[in-house]
C-alpha positions as CSV (number, residue, x, y, z in Angstrom):
1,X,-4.1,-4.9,-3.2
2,X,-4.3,-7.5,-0.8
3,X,-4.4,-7.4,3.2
4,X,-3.5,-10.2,5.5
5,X,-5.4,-10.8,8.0
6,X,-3.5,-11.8,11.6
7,X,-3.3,-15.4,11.4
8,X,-2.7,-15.2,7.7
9,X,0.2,-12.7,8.1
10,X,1.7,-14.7,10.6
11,X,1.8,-18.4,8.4
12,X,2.7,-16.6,5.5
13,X,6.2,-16.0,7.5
14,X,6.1,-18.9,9.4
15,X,3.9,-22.0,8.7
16,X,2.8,-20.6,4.8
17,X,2.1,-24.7,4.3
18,X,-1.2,-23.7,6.9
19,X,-2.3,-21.2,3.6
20,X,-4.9,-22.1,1.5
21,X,-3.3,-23.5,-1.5
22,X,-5.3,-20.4,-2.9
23,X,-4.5,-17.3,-0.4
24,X,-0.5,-19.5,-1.0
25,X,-0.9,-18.9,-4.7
26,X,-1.7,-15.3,-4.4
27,X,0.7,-14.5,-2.1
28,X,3.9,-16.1,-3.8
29,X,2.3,-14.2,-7.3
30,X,2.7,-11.1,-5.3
31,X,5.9,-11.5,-3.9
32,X,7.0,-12.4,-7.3
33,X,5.8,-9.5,-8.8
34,X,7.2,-7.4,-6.0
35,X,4.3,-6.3,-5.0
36,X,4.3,-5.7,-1.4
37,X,1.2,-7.4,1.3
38,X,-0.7,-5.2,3.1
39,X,-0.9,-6.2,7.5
40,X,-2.8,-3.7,10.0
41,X,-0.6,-3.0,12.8
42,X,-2.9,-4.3,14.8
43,X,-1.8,-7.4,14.1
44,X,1.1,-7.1,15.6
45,X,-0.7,-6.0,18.6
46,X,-2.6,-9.5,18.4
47,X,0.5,-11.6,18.0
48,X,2.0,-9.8,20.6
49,X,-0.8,-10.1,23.6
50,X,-0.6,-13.9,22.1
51,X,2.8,-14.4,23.2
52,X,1.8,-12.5,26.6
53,X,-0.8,-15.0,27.2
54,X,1.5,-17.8,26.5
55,X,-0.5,-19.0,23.5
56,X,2.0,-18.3,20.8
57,X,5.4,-19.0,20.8
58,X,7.9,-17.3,18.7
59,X,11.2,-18.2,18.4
60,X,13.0,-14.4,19.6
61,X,11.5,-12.1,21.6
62,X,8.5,-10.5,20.6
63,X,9.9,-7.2,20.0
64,X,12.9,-8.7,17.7
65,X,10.5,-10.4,16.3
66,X,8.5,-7.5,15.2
67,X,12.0,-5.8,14.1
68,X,12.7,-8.5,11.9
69,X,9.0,-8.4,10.3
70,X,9.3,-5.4,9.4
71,X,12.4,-5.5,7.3
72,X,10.5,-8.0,5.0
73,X,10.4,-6.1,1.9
74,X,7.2,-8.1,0.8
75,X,5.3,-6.6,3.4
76,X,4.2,-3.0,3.9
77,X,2.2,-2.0,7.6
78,X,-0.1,0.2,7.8
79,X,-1.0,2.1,10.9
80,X,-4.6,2.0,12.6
81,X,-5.1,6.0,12.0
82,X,-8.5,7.5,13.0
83,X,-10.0,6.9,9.7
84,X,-9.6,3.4,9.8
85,X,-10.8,3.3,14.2
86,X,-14.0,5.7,13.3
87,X,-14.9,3.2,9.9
88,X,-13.7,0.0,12.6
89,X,-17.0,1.5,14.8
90,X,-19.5,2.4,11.9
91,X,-18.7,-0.9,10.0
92,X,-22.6,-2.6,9.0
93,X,-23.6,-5.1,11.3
94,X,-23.5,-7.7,11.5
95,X,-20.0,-8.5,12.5
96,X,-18.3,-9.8,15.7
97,X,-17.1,-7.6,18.3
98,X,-13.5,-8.5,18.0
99,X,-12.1,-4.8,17.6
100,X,-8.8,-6.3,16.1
101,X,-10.7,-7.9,13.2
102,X,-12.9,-5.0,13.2
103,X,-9.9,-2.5,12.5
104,X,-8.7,-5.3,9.5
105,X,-11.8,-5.2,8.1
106,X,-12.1,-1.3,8.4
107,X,-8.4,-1.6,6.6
108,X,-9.6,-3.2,3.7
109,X,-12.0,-1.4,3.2
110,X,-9.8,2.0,3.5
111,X,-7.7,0.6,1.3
112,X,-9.9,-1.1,-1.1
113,X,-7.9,-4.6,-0.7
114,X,-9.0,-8.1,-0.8
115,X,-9.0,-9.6,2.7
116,X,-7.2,-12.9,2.8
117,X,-8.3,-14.7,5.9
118,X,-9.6,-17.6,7.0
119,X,-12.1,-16.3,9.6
120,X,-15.7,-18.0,8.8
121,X,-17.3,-14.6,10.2
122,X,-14.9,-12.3,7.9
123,X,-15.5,-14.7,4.8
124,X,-19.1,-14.0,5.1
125,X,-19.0,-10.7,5.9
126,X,-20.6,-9.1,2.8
127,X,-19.0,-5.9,2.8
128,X,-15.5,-6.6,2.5
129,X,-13.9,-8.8,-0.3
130,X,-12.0,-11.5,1.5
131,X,-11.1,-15.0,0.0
132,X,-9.1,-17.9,1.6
């Protein structure tokens, strides 16, 4: 299984050229073998207070832009439950405080998925199998 982190989820619909030509391989060998992507709800949350702040722009309104997301048949999203927020506070340090990569990581983990990301922190992180 593979999970997407935030900024991966989002160029893999939008900019996929901004992939790693390796996290692009694996992703288009998934999609081929329809085999759905795993993304945290919580990045939507992200992309979402992005927009907010005016540092993303999307092309619809957030909320349609969720909508249409969602109907990608590639992608499957999984909901930040209470397993995954109690693992997101017991994960081993050390990792950063960011509670949105936090519940990703805890995702992976709960899911027993690769992590594709291309977050330095989360790439060293040795607890979680991530590539990029």
């Amino acid at each position: 299984m593979i999970l997407l982190d935030t900024q991966a989820f989002f160029w893999s619909i939008s900019n996929p050229e901004k992939l790693s030509a390796k996290a692009q391989k694996i992703i288009a060998g998934k999609i081929k073998d329809n085999q759905q992507l795993l993304v945290s709800a919580i990045s939507i949350w992200e992309i979402c207070m992005l927009v907010k702040k005016g540092r993303l722009e999307l092309a619809m309104d957030a909320y349609a832009w969720q909508v249409k997301v969602e109907q990608l048949a590639h992608l499957q999203f999984i909901p930040v439950d209470n397993n995954i927020t109690a693992k997101s506070a017991m994960l081993p340090e050390p990792l950063h405080g960011d509670p949105a990569d936090r519940m990703i990581v805890a995702t992976a983990l709960e899911y027993g998925a690769i992590l594709i990301t291309s977050d330095k922190q989360l790439l060293k992180y040795p607890h979680v199998r991530s590539l990029w």
